[in-house]
N, C-alpha and C positions, 0 to 999 in steps of 0.2 A: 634668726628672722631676717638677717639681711640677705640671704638667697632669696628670700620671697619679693622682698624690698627690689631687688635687684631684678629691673625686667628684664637684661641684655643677660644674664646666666640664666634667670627661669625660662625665656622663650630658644634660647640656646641649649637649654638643655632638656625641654619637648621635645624642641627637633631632632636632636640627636637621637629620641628615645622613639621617635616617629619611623626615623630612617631606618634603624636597627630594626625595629621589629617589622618592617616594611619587607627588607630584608631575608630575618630567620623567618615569617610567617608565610610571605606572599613569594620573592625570588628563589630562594632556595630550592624551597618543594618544585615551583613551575620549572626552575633549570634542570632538577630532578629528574623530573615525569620527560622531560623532554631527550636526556642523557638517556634514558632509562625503557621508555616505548616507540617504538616505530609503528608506522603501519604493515596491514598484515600484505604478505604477497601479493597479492589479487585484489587489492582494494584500489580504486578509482577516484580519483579526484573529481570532486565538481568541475563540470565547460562550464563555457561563457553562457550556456541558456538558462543551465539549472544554477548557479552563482545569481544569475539577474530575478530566477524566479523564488532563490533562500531570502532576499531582499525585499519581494512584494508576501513572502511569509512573515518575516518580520514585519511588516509594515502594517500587515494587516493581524496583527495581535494573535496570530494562530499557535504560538508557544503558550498562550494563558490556560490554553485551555487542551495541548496535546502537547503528551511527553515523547521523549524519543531516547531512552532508557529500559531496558530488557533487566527489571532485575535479577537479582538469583534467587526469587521462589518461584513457586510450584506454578503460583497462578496468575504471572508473568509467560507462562511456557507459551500461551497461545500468542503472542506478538513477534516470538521469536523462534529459532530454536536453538537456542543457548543463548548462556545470560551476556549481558554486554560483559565488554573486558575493556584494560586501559587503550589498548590498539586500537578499538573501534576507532578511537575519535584524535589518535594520533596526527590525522593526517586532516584535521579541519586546522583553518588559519583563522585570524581574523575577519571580519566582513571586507575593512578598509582602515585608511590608518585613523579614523575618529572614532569607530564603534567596536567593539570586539565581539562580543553576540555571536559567539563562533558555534560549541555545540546545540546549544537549544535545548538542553534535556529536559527541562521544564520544571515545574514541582506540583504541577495540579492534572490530573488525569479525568476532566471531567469528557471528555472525549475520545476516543482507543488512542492507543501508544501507536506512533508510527514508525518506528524504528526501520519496520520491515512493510510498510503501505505498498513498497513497489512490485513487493511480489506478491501480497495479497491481494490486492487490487490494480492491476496494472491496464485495464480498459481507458484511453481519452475517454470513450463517449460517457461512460461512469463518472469517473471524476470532474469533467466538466458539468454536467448535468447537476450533480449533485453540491457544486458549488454555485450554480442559479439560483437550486432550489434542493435543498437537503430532504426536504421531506418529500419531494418527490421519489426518492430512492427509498428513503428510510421513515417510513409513518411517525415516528415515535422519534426522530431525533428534535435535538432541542439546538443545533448548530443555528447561526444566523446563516441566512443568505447573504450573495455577492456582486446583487444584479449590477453592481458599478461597473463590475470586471469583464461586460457583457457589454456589444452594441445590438442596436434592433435596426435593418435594412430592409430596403424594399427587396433589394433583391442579392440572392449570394452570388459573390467573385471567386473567379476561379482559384485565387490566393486565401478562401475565407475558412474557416472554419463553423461549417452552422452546427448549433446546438437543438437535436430536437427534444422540445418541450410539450410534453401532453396539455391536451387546453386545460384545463383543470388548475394547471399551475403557472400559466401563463400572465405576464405581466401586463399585455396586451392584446389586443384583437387582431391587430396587424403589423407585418413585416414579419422579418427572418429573426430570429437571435443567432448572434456571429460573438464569437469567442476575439478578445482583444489579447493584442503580443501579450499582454499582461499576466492576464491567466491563462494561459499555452504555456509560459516560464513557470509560472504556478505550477503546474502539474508535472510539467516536467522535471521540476525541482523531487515535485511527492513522488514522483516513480523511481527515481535516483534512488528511494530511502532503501537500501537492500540490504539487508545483513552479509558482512561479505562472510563465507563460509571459510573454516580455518583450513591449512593444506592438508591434515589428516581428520577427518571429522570425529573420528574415534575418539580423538584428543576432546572434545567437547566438554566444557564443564558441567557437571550437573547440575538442576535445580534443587534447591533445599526442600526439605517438606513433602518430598514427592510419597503420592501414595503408593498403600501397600499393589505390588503385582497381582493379578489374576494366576491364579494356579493353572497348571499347561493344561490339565486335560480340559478345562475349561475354555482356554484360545481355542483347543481342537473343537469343542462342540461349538463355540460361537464362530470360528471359520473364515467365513467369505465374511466379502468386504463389504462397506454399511453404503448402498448404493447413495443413502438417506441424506447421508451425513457427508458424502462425497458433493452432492448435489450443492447441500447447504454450504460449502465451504467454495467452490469454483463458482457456480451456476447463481444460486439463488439472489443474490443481490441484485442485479440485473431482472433473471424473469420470477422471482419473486416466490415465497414457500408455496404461494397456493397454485405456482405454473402459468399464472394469467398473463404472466410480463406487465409492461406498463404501456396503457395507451396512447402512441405518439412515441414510443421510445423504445420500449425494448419490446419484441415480438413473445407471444403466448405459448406454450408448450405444450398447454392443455387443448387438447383436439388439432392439432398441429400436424399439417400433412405429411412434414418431412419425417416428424417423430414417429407417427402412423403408418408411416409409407415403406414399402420394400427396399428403397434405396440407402441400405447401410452404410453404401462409399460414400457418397453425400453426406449423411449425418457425421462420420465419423470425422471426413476431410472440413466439416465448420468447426467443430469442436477443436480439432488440432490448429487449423489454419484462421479460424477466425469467418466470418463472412460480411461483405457488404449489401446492407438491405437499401439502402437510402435509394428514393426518397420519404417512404413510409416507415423505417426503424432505422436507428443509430447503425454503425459501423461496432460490428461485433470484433474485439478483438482474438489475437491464438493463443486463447486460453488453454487447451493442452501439451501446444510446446511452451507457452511461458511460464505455467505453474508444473511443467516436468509429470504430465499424466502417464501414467501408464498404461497399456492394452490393457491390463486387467482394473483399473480404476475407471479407465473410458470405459468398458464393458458393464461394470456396474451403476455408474450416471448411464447409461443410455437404458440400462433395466428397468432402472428405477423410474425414467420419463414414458417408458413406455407402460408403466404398469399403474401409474398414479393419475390423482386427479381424474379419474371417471375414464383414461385411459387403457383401453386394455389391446393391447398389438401384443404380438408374438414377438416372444424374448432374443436374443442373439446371443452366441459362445464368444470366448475368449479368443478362440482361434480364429475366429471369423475375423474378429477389428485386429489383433494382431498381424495378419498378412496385412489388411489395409492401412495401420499404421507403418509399419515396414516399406511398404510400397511409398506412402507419401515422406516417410525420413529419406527415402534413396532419390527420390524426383526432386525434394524442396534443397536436398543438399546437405541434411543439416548431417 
């Protein structure tokens, strides 16, 4: 009883039983992991913009509600394409020396995983938009809005970035809404999020659970590509399933001159290169060089635009956008 008695051996000998297991629990493993993973070849460290905009993600509670962990099942695969690994996050540090809040992976996914946001979604005019106002993109999300992160002016500078907001969802009657440095870092931060891809892809880990394959003769009869689901996956978030786009934001597909219209080098060169509408619709970005489309993927979103929604135009070949994507890869440089 006299060890209990004794407060100078009891609290001397927590502490020691504090430090120790401090120690084997917490230093170990972290010297470990650090001995033990590096990051991968090709992986990027956060600049100074996307570093200032991980800080107003923090700030603004956006881990509570979005993960940024790819696990290793089956129905994880759409955030990623392949499961996260120790390397991912190798190469994140601290915030600063008072907060550590380095990876973020979260634990509640009431919002998609963003792991890979930059390559799914890598449009400003999207992301900003949709942080004004979520449901102006998305009907059915339950995200709060961020109008803090937004100023309203009379008029834009040539340094501004205006957000265009359909009146419907507009906070006011008048002035511009102009994007602050704040959320510019913001998003810039979210487009960073890129899964880096390994140096042989082949290497890739599987997901667990994955379902049974389609028998071969079965891919042969189902064949070509799902114009449908191409659409849904690059296009639709923007101009929307039903091709109407958003009014005051993203332009309509549905009876659309350009989609209608004989000029296939046009159509194909917005798609790959992106186009500037303003001042009537956002700044579209190059969504088929930045989601890596192919002549034959671009050939089937553009079938598929021209054949839906009460649309009916005369289809285009493969061959056709392939010269004109070839042609715009050899002019743009890439």
């Amino acid at each position: 009883m006299e060890f209990f008695n004794n407060h100078r051996k009891l609290f001397t000998t927590a502490l020691f039983m504090f430090v120790a297991l401090t120690i084997i629990v917490a230093l170990k493993p972290a010297i470990n992991n650090q001995e033990n993973n590096s990051p991968l070849p090709n992986a990027e460290p956060l600049n100074k913009v996307e570093m200032a905009g991980k800080k107003v993600y923090i700030s603004e509670g956006c881990v509570a509600c979005h993960t940024q962990q790819v696990r290793n099942v089956e129905m994880d695969e759409v955030w990623g394409k392949r499961p996260g690994i120790a390397a991912d996050y190798a190469n994140i540090r601290r915030t600063d020396f008072w907060r550590n809040t380095a990876t973020l992976m979260g634990t509640e996914r009431t919002g998609p995983d963003l792991t890979n946001v930059g390559n799914r979604q890598p449009s400003l005019a999207w992301n900003l938009l949709h942080l004004y106002q979520p449901r102006a993109v998305v009907k059915e999300s339950i995200m709060p809005a961020y109008p803090w992160l937004f100023e309203i002016k009379d008029s834009v500078g040539v340094e501004d970035v205006e957000v265009i907001v359909p009146e419907e969802y507009r906070k006011t009657d008048k002035g511009k809404v102009v994007a602050t440095q704040k959320v510019l870092d913001l998003v810039a931060y979210l487009q960073s999020l890129k899964q880096t891809p390994l140096t042989n892809e082949s290497d890739n880990p599987e997901f667990l659970y994955k379902k049974k394959k389609e028998p071969e003769f079965l891919k042969e009869k189902v064949g070509s590509l799902d114009g449908k689901a191409l659409y849904a996956s690059n296009c639709q978030s923007c101009h929307q399933a039903n091709g109407e786009g958003l009014k005051g934001a993203f332009p309509p597909l549905k009876g659309s001159s350009i989609v209608l219209g004989d000029d296939l080098e046009l159509l194909v060169s917005i798609i790959m290169l992106g186009y500037d509408a303003r001042p009537e619709y956002a700044v579209m970005n190059a969504v088929g060089k930045d989601n890596g489309l192919t002549p034959e993927e671009i050939t089937a979103i553009i079938n598929h635009e021209k054949t839906s929604w009460g649309n009916d135009a005369q289809t285009v070949s493969t061959e056709e956008v392939k010269k004109i994507v070839e042609f715009i890869e050899l002019t743009s440089g890439k």
